[in-house]
C-alpha positions as CSV (number, residue, x, y, z in Angstrom):
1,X,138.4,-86.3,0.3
2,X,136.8,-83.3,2.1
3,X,137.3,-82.9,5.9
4,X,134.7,-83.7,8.2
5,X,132.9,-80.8,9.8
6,X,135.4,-78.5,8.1
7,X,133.6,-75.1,8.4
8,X,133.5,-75.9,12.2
9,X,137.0,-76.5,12.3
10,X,138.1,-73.8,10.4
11,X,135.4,-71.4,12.6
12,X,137.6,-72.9,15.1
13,X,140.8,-71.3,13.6
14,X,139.7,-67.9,12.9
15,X,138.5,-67.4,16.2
16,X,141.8,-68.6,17.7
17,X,143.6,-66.7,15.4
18,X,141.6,-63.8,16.6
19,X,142.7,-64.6,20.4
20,X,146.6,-64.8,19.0
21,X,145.8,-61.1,17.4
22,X,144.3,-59.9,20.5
23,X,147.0,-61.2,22.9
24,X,149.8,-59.6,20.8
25,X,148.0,-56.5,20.9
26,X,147.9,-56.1,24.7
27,X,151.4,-57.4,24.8
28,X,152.5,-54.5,22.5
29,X,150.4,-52.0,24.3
30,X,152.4,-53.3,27.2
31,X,155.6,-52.6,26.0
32,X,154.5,-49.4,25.1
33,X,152.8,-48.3,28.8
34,X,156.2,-49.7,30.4
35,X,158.0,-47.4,27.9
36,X,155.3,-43.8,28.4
37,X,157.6,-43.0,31.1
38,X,160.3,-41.9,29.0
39,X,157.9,-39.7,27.1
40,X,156.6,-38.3,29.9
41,X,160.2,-37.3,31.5
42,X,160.9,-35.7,28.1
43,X,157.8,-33.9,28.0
44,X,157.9,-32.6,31.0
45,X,161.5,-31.0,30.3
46,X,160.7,-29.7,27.2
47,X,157.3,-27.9,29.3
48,X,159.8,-26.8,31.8
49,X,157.1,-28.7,34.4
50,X,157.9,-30.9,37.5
51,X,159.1,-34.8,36.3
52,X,156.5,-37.2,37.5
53,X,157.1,-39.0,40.9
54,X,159.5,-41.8,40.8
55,X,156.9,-44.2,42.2
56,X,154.9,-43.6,39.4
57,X,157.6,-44.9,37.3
58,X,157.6,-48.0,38.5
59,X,153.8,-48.2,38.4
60,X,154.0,-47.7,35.1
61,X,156.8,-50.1,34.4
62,X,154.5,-52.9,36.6
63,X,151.4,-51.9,34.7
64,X,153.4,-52.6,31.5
65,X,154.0,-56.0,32.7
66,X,151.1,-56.6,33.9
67,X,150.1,-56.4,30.3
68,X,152.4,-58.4,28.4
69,X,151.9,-61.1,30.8
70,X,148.0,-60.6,30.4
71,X,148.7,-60.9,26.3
72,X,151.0,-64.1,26.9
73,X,148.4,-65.7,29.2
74,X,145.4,-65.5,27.0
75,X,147.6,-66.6,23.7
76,X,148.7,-69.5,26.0
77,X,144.7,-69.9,27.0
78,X,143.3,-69.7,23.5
79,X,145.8,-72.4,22.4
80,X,144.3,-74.5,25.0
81,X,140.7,-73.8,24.5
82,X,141.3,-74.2,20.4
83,X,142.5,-77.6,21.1
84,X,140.1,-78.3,23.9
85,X,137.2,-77.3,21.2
86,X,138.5,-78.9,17.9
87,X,138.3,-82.0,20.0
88,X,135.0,-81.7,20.6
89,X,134.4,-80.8,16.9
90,X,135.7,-84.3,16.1
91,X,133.9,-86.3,18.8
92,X,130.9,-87.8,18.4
93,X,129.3,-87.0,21.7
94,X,127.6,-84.1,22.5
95,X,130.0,-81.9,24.8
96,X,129.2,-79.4,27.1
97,X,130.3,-75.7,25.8
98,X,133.4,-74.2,27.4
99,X,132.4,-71.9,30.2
100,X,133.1,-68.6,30.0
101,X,134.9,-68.2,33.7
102,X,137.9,-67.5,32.3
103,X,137.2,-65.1,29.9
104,X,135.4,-62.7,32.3
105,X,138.8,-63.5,34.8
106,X,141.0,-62.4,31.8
107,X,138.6,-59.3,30.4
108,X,138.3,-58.3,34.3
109,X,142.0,-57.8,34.9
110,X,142.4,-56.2,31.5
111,X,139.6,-53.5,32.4
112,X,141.5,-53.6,36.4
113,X,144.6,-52.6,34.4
114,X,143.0,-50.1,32.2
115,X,141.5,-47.9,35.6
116,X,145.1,-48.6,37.2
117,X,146.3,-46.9,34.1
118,X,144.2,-44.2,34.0
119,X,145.2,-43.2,37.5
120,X,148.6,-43.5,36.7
121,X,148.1,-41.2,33.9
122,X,146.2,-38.9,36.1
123,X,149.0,-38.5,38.9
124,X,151.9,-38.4,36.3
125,X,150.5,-35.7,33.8
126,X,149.1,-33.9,37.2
């Protein structure tokens, strides 16, 4: 007994897994922006330079968070859209596609978090 519409389904999959892959990415790249700090301080010893402003620490460790909750948010939203869309696999009625608002909300305040990290970058390694 084969599945119905199996390649769909299984398209399905891939692409969620993909999501899964992507969100632990960020998540990790999180951990490590919320960690740079430490780095820097050492750094900045070893260059006999200045330590970076302590506000810049914690803009760093918010950044970092910002990111692993970014990562957890879009696992959590790709497990909703992979349901959402294997239902519609399944159904015999033509449904509408899923919109893409909520990817270009969740790219947007990946790319706002990328520029916030650049400037922090900027004014730590300044």
């Amino acid at each position: 007994m084969t599945i119905k519409s199996f390649t769909d389904h299984a398209a399905n999959e891939r692409t969620f897994l993909a999501w899964v892959r992507t969100g632990i990415a960020i998540m990790a790249f999180g951990f490590l922006v919320e960690r740079f700090d430490i780095f820097l301080r050492i750094a900045a010893a070893a260059l006999g330079k200045r330590p970076h402003a302590p506000g810049s620490q914690a803009f760093g460790n918010a950044a970092g968070l910002g990111l692993i909750v970014a990562g957890a948010l879009l696992i959590f939203m790709s497990g909703l859209r992979f349901r959402k869309i294997g239902k519609a696999i399944d159904s015999p009625l033509a449904q509408p596609s899923p919109g893409m608002r909520l990817d270009f909300m969740l790219s947007s305040m990946l790319v706002i978090l990328g520029l916030a990290l650049v400037v922090y970058l900027a004014h730590a390694l300044s």
